[in-house]
PQR file of N, CA, C, O and H, with PARSE charges and radii, in Angstrom:
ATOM      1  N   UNK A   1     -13.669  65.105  61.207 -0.4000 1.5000
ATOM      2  CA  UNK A   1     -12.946  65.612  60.058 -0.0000 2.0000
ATOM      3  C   UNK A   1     -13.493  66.994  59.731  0.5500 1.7000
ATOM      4  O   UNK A   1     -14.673  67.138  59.415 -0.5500 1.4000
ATOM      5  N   UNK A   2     -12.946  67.648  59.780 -0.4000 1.5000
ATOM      6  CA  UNK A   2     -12.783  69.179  59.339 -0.0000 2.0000
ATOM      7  C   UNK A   2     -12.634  69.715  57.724  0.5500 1.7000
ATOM      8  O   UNK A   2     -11.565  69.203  57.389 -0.5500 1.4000
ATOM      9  H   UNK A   2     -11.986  67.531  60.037  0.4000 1.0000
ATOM     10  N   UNK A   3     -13.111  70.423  56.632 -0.4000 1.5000
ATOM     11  CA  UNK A   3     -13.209  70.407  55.685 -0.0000 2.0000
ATOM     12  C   UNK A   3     -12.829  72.174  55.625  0.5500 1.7000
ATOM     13  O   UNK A   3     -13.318  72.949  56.446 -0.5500 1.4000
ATOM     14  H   UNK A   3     -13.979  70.839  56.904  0.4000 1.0000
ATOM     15  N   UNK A   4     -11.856  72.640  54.484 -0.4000 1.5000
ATOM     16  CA  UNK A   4     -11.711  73.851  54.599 -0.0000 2.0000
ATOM     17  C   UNK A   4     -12.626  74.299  54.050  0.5500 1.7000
ATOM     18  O   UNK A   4     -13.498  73.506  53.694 -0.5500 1.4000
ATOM     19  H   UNK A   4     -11.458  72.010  53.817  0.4000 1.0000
ATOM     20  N   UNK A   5     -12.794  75.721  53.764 -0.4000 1.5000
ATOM     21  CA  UNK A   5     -13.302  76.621  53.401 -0.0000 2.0000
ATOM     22  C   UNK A   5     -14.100  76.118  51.981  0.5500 1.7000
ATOM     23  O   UNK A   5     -13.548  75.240  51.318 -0.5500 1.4000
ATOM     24  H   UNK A   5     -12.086  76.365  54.053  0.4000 1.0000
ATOM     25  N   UNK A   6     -15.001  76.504  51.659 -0.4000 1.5000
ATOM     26  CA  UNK A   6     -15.284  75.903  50.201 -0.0000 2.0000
ATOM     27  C   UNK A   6     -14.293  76.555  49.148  0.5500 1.7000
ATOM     28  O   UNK A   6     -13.711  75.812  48.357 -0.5500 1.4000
ATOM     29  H   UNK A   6     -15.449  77.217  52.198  0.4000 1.0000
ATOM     30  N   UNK A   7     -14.120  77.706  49.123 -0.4000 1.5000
ATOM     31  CA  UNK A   7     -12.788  78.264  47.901 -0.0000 2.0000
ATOM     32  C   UNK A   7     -11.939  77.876  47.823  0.5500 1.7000
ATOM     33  O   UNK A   7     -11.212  77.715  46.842 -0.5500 1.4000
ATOM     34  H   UNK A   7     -14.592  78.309  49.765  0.4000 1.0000
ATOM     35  N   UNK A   8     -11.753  77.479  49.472 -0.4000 1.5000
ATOM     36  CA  UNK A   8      -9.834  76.726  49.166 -0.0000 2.0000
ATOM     37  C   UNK A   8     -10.156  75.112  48.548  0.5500 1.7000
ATOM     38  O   UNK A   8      -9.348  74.655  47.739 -0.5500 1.4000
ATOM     39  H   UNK A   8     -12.343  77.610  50.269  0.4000 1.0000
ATOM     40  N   UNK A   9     -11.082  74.468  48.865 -0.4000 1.5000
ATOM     41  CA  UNK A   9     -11.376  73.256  47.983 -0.0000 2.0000
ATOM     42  C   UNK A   9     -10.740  73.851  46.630  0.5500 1.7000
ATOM     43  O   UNK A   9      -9.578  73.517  46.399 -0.5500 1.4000
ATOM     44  H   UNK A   9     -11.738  74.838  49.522  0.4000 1.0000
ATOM     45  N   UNK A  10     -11.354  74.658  45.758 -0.4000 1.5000
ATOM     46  CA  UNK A  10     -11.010  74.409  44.629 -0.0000 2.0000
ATOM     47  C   UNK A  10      -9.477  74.895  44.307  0.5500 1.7000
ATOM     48  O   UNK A  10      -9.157  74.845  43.119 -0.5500 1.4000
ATOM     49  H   UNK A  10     -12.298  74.929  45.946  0.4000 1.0000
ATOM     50  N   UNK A  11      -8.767  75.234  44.988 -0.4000 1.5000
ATOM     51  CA  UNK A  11      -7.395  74.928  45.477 -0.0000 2.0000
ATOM     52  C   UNK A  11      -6.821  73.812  45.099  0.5500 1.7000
ATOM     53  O   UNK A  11      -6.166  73.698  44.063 -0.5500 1.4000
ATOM     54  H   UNK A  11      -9.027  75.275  45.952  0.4000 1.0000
ATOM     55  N   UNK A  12      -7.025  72.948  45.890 -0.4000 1.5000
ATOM     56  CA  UNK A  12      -6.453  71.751  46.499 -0.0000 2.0000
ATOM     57  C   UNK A  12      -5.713  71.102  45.352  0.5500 1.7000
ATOM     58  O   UNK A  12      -6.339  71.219  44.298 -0.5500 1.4000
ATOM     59  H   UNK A  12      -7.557  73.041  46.731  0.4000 1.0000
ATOM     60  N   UNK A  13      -4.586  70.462  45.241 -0.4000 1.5000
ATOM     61  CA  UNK A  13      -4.109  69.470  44.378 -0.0000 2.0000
ATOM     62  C   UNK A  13      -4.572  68.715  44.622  0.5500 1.7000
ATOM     63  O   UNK A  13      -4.912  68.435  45.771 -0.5500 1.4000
ATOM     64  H   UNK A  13      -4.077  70.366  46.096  0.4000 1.0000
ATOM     65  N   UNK A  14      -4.925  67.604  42.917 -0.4000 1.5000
ATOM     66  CA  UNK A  14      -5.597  66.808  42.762 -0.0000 2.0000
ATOM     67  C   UNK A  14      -5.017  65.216  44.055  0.5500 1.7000
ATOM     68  O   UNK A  14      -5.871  64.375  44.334 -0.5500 1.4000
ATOM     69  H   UNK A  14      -4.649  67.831  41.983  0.4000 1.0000
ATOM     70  N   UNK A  15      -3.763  65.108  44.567 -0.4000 1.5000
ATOM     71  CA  UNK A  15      -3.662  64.533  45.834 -0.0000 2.0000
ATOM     72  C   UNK A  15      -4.671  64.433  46.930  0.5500 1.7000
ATOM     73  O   UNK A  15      -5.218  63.402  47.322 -0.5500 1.4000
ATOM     74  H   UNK A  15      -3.069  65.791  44.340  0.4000 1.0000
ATOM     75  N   UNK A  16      -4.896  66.046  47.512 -0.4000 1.5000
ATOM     76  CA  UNK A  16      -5.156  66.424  48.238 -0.0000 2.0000
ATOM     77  C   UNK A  16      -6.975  66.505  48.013  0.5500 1.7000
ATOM     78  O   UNK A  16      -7.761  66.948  48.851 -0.5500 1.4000
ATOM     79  H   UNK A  16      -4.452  66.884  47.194  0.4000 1.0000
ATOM     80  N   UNK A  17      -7.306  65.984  46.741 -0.4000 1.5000
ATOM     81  CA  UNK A  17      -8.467  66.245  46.739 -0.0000 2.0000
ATOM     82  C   UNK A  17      -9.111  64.769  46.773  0.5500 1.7000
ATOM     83  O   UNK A  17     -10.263  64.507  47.119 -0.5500 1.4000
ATOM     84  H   UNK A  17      -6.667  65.624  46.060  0.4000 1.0000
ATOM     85  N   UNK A  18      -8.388  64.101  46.454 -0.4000 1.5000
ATOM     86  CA  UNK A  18      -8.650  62.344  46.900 -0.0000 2.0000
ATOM     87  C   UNK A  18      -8.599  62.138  47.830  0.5500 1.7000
ATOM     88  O   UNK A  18      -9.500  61.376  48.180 -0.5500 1.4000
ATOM     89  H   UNK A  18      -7.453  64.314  46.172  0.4000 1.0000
ATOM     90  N   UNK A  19      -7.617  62.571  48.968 -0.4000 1.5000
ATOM     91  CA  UNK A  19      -7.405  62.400  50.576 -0.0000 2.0000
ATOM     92  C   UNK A  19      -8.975  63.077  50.827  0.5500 1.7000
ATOM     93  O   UNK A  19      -9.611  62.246  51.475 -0.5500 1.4000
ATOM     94  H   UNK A  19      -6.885  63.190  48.684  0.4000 1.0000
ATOM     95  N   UNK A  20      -9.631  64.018  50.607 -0.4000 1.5000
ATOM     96  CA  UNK A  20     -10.475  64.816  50.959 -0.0000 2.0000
ATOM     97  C   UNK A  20     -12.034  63.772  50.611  0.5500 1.7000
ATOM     98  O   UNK A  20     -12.945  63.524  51.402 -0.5500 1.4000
ATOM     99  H   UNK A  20      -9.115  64.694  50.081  0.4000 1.0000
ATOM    100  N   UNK A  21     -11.903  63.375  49.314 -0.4000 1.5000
ATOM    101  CA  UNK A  21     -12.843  62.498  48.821 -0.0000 2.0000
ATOM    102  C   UNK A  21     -12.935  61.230  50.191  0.5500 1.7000
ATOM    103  O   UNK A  21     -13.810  61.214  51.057 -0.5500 1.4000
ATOM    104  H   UNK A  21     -11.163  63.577  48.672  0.4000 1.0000
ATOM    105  N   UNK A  22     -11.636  60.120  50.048 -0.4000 1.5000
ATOM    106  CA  UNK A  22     -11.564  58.964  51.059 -0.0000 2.0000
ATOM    107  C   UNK A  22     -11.881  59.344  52.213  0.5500 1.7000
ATOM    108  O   UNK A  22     -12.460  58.552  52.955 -0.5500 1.4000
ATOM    109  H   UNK A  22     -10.926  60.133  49.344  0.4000 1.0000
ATOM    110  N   UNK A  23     -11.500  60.978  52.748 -0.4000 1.5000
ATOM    111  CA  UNK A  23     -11.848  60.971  54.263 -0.0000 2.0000
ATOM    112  C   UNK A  23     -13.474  61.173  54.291  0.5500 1.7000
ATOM    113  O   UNK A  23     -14.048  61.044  55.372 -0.5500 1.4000
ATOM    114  H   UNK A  23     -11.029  61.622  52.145  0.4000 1.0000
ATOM    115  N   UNK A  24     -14.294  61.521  52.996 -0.4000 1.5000
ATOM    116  CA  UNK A  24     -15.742  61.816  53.267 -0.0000 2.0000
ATOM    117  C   UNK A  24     -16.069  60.513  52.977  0.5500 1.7000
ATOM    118  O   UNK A  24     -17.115  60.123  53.497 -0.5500 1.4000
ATOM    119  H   UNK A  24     -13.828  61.626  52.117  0.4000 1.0000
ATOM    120  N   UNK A  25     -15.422  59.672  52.242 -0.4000 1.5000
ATOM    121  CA  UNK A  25     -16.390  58.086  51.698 -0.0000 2.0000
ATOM    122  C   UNK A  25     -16.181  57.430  53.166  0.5500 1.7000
ATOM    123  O   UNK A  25     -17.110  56.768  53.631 -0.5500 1.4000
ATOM    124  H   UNK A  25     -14.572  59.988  51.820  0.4000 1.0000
ATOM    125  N   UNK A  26     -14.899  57.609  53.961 -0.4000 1.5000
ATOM    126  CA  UNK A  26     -15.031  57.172  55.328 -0.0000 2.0000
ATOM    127  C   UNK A  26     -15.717  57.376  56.249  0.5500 1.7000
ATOM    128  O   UNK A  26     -16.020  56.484  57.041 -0.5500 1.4000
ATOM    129  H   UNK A  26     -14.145  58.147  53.583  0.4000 1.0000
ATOM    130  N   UNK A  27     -16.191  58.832  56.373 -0.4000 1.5000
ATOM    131  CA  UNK A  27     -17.471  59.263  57.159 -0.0000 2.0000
ATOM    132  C   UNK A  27     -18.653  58.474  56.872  0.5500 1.7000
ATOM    133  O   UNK A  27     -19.157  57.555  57.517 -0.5500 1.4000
ATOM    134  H   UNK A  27     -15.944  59.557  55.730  0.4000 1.0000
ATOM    135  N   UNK A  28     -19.022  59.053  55.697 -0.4000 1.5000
ATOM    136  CA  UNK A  28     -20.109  58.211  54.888 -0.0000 2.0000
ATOM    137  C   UNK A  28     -20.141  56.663  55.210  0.5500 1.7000
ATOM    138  O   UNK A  28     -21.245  56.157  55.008 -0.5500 1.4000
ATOM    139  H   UNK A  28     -18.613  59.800  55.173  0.4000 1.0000
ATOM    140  N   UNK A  29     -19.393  56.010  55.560 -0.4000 1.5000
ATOM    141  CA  UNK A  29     -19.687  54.528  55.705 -0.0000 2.0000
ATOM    142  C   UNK A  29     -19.190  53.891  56.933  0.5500 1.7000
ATOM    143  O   UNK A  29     -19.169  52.680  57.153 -0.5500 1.4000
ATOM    144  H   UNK A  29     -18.496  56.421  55.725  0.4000 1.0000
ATOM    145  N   UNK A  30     -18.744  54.946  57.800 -0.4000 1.5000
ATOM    146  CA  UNK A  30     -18.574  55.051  59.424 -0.0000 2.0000
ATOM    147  C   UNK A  30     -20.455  55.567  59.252  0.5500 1.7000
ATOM    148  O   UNK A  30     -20.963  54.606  58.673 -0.5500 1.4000
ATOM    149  H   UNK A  30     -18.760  55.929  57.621  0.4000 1.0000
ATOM    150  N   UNK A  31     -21.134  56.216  59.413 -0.4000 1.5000
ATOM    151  CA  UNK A  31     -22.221  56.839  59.857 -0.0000 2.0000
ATOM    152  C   UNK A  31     -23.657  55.932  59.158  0.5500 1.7000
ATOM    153  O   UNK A  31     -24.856  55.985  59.434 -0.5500 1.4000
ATOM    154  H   UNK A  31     -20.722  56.996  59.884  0.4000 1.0000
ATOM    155  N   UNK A  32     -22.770  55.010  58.019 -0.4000 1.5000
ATOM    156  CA  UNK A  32     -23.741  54.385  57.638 -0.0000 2.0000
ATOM    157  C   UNK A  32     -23.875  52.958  58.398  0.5500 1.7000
ATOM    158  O   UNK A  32     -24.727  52.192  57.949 -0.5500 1.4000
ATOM    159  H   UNK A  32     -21.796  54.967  57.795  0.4000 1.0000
ATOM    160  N   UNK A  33     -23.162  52.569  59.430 -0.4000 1.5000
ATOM    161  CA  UNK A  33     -22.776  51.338  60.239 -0.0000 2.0000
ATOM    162  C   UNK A  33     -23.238  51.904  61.429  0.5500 1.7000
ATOM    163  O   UNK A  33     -23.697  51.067  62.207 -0.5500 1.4000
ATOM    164  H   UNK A  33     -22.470  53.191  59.795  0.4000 1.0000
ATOM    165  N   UNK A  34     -23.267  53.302  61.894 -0.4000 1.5000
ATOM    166  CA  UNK A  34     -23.852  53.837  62.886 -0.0000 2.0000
ATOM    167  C   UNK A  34     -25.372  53.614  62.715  0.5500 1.7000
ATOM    168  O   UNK A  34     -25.923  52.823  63.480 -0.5500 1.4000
ATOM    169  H   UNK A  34     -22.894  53.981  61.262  0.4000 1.0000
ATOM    170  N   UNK A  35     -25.904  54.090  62.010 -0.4000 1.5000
ATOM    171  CA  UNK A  35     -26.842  54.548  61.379 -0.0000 2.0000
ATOM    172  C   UNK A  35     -27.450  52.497  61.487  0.5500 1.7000
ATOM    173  O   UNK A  35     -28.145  52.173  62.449 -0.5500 1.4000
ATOM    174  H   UNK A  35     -25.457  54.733  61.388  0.4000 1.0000
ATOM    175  N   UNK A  36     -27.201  51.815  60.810 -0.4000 1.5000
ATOM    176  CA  UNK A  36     -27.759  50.412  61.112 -0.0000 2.0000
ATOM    177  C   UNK A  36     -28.256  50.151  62.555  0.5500 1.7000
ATOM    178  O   UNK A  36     -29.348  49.712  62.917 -0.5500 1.4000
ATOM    179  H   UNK A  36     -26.637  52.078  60.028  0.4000 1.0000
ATOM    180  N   UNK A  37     -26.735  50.690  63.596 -0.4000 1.5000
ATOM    181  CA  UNK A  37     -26.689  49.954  64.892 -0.0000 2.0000
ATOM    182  C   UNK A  37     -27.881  50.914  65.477  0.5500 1.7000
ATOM    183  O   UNK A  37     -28.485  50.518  66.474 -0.5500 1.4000
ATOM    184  H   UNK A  37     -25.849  51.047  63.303  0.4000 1.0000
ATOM    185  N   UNK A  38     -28.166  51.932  64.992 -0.4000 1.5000
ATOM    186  CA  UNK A  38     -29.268  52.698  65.776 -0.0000 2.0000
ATOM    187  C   UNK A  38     -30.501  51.757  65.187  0.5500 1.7000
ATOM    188  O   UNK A  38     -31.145  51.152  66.044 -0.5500 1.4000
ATOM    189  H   UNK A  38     -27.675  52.253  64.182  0.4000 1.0000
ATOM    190  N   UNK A  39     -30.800  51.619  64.114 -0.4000 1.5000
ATOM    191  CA  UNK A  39     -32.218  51.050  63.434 -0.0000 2.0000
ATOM    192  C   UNK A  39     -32.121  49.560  63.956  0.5500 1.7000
ATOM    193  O   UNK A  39     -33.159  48.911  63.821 -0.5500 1.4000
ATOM    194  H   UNK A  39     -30.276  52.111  63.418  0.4000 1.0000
ATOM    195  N   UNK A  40     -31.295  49.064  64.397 -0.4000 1.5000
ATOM    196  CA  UNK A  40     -31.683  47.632  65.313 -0.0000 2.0000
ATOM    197  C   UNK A  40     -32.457  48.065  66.598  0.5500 1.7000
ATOM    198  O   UNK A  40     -33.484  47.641  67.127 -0.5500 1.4000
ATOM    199  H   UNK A  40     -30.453  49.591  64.507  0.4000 1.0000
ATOM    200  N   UNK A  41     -31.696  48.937  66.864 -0.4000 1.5000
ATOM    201  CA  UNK A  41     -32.037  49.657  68.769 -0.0000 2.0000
ATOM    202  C   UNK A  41     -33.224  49.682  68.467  0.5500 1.7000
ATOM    203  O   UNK A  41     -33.867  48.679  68.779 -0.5500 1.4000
ATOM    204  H   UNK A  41     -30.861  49.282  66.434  0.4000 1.0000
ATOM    205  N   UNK A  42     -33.912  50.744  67.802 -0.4000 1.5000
ATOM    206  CA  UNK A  42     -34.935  51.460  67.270 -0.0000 2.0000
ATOM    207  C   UNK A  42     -36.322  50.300  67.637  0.5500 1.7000
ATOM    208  O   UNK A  42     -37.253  50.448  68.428 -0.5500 1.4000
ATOM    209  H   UNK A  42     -33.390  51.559  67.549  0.4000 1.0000
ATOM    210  N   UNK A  43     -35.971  49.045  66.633 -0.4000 1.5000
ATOM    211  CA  UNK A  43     -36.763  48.138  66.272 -0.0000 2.0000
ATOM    212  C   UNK A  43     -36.988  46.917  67.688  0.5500 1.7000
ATOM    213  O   UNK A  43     -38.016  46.266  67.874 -0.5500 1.4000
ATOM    214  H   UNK A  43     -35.214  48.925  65.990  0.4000 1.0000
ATOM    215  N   UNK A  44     -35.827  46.868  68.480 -0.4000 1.5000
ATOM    216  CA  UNK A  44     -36.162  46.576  69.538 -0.0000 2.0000
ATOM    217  C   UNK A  44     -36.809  46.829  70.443  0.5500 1.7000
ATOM    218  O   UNK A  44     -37.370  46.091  71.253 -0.5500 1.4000
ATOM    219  H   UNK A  44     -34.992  47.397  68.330  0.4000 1.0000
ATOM    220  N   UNK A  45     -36.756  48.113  70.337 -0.4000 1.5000
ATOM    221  CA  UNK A  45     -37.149  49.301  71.722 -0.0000 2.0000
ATOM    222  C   UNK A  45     -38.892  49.340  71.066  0.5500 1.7000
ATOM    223  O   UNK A  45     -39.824  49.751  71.757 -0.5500 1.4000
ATOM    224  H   UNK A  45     -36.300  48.712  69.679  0.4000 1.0000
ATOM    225  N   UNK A  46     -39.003  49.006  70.124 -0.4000 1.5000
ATOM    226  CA  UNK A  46     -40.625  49.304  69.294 -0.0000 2.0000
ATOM    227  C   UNK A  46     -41.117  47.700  70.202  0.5500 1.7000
ATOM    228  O   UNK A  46     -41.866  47.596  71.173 -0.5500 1.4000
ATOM    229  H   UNK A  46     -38.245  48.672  69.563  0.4000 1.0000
ATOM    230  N   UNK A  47     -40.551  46.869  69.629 -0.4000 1.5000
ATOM    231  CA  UNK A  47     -40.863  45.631  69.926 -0.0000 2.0000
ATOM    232  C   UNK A  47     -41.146  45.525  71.405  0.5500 1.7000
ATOM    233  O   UNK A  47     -42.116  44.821  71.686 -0.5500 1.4000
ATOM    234  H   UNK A  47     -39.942  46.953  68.840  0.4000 1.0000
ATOM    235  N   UNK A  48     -40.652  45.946  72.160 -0.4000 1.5000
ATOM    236  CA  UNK A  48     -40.466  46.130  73.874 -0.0000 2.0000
ATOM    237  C   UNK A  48     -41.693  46.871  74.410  0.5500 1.7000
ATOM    238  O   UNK A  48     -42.489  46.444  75.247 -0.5500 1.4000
ATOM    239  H   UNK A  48     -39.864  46.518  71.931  0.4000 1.0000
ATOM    240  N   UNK A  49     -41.717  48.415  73.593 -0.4000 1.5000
ATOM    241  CA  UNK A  49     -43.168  49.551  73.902 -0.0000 2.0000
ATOM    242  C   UNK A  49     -44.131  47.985  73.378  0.5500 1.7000
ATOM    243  O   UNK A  49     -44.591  47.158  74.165 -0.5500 1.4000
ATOM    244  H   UNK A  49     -41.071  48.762  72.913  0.4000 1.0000
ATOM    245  N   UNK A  50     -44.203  47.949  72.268 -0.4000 1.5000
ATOM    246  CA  UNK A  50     -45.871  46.994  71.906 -0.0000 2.0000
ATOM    247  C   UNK A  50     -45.963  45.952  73.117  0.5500 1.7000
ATOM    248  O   UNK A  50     -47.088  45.540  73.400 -0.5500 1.4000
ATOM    249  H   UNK A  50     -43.830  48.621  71.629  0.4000 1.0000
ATOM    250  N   UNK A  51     -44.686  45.419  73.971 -0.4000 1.5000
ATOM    251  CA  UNK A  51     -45.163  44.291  75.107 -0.0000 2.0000
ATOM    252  C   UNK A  51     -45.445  45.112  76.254  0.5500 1.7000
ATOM    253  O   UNK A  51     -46.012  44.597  77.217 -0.5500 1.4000
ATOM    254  H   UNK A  51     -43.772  45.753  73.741  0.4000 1.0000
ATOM    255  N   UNK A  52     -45.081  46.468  76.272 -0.4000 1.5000
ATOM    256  CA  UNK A  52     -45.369  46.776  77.388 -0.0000 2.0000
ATOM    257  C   UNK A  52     -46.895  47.448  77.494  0.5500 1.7000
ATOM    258  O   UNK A  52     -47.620  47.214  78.461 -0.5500 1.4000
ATOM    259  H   UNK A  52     -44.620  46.886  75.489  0.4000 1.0000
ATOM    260  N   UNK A  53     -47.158  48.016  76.766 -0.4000 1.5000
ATOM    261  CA  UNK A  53     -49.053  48.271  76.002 -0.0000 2.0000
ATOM    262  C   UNK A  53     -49.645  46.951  75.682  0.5500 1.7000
ATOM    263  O   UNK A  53     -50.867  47.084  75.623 -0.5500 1.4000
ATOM    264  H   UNK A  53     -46.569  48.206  75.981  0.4000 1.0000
ATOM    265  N   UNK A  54     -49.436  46.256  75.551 -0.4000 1.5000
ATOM    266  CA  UNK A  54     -50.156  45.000  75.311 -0.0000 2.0000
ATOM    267  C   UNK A  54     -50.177  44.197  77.182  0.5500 1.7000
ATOM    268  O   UNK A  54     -50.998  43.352  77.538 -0.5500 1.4000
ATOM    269  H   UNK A  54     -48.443  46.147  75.598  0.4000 1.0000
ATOM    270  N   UNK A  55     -49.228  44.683  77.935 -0.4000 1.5000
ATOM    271  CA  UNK A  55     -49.241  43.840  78.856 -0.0000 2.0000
ATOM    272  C   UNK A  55     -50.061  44.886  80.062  0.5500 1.7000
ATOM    273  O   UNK A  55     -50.562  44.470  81.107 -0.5500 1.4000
ATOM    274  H   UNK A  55     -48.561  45.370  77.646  0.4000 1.0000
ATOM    275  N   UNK A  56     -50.038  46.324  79.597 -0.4000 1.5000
ATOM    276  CA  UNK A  56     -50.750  47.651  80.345 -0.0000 2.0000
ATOM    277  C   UNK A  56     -52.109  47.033  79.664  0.5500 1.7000
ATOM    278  O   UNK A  56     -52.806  46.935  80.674 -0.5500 1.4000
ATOM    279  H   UNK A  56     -49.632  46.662  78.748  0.4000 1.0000
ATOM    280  N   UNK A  57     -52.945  46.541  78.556 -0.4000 1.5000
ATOM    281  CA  UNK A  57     -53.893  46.624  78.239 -0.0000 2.0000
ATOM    282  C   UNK A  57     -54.599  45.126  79.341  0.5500 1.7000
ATOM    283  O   UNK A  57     -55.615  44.992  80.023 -0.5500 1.4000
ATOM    284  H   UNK A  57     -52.379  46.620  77.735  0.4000 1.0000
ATOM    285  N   UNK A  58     -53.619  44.394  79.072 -0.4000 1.5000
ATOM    286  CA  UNK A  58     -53.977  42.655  79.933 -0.0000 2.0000
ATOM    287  C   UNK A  58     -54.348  43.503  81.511  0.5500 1.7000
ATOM    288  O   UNK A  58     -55.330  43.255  82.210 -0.5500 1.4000
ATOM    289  H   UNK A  58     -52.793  44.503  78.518  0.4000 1.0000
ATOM    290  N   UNK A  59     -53.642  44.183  81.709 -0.4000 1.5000
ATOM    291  CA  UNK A  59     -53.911  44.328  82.919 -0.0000 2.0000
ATOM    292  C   UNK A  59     -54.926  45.146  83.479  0.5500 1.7000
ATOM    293  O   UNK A  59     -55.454  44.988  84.580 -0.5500 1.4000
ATOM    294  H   UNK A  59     -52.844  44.385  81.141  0.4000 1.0000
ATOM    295  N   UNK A  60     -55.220  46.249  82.438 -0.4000 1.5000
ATOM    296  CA  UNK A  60     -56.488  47.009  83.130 -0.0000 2.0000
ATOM    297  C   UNK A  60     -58.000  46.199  82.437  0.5500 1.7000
ATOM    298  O   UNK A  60     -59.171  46.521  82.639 -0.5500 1.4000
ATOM    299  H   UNK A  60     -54.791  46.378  81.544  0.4000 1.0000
ATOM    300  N   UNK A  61     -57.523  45.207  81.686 -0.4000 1.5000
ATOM    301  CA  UNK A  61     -58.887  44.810  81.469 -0.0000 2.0000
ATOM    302  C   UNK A  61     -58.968  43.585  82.815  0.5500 1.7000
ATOM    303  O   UNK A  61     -59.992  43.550  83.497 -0.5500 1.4000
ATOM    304  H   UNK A  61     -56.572  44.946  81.522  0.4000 1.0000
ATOM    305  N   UNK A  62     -58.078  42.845  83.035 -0.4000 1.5000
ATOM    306  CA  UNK A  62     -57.794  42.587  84.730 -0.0000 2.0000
ATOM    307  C   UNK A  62     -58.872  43.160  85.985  0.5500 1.7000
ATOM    308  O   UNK A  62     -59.865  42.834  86.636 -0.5500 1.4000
ATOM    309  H   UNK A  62     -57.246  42.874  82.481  0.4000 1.0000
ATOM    310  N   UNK A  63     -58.064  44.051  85.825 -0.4000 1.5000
ATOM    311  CA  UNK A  63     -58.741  45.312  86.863 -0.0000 2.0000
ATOM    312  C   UNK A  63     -60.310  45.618  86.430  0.5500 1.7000
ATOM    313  O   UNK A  63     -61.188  45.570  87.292 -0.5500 1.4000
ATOM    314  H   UNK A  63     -57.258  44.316  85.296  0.4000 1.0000
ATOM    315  N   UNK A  64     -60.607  45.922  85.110 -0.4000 1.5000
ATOM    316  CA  UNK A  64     -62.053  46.309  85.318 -0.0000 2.0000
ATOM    317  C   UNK A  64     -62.791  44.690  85.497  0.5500 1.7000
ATOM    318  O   UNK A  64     -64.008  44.706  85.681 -0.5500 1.4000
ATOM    319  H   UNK A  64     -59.894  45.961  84.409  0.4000 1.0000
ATOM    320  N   UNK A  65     -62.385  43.879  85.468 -0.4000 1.5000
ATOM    321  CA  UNK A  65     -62.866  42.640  85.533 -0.0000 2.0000
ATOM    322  C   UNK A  65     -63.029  42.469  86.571  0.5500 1.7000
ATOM    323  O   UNK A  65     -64.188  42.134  86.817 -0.5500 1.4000
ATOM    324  H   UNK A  65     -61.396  43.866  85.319  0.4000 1.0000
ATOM    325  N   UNK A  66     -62.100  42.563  87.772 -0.4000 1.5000
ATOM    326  CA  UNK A  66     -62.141  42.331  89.166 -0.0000 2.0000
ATOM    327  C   UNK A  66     -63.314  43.178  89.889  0.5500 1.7000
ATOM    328  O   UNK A  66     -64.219  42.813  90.639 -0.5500 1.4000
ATOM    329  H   UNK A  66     -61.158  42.835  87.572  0.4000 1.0000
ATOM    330  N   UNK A  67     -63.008  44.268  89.453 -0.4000 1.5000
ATOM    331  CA  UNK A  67     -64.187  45.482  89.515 -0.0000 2.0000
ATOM    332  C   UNK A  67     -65.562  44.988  89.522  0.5500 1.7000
ATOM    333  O   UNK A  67     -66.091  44.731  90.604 -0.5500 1.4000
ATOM    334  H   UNK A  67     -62.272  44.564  88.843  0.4000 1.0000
ATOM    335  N   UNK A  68     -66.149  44.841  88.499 -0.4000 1.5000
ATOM    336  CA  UNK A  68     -66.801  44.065  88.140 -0.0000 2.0000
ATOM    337  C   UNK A  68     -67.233  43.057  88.829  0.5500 1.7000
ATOM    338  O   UNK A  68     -68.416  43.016  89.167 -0.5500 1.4000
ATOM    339  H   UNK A  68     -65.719  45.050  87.621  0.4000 1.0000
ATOM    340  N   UNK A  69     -66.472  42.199  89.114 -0.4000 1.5000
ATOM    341  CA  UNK A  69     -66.826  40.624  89.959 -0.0000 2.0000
ATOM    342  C   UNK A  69     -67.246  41.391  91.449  0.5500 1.7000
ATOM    343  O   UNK A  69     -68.428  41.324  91.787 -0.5500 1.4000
ATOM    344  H   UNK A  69     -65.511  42.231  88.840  0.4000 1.0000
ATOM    345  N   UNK A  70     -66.364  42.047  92.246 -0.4000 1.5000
ATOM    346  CA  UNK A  70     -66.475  42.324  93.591 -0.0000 2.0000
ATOM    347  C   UNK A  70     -67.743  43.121  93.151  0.5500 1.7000
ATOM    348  O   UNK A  70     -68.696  42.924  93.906 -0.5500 1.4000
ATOM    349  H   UNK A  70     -65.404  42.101  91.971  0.4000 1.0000
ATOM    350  N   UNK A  71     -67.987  43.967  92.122 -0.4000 1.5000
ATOM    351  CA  UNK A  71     -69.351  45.055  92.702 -0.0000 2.0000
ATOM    352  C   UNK A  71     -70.536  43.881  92.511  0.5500 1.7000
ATOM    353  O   UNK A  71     -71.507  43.987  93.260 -0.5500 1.4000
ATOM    354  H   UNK A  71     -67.213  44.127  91.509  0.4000 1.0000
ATOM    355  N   UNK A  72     -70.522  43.073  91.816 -0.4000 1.5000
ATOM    356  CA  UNK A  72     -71.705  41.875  91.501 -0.0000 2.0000
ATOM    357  C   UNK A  72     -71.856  41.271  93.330  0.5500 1.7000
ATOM    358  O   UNK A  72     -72.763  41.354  94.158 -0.5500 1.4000
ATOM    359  H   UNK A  72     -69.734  42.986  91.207  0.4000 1.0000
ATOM    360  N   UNK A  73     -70.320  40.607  93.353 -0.4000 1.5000
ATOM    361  CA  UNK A  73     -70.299  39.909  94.819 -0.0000 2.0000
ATOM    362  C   UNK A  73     -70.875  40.793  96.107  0.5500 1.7000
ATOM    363  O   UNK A  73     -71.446  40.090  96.940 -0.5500 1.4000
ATOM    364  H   UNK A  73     -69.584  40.539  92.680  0.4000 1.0000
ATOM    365  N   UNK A  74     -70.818  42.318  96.436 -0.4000 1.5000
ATOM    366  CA  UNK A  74     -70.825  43.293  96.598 -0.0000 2.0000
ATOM    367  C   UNK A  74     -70.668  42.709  97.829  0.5500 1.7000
ATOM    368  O   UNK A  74     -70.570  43.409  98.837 -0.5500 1.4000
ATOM    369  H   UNK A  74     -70.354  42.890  95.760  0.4000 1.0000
TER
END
């Protein structure tokens, strides 16, 4: 949606200035349903990084463990 000029706003018949209002309350609550579907993503994708650092941490303590055992076993 495209919005004229700010001067010609105060133009507008009072019609034309309600069409103008509904088409911004429509943006506004199109972008606010956007705006949700991103903050689910968001919170998933967080949830996903912490298993994947938690499962990078399992594993290099793994590794220095093995380390460890073989230099003892030597």
């Amino acid at each position: 949606m495209t919005l004229p000029p700010r001067d010609s706003l105060e133009h507008l018949t009072h019609a034309d200035s309600d069409r103008v209002v509904r088409d911004l309350i429509g943006e506004v609550t199109r972008m606010r349903a956007e705006n949700e579907k991103l903050d689910g993503a968001l919170a998933k994708l967080r949830v996903e990084h912490q298993a994947v650092k938690d499962e990078l941490a399992r594993l290099k303590a793994f590794a220095a463990a093995s380390k460890a055992s073989s230099l003892r076993h030597g």
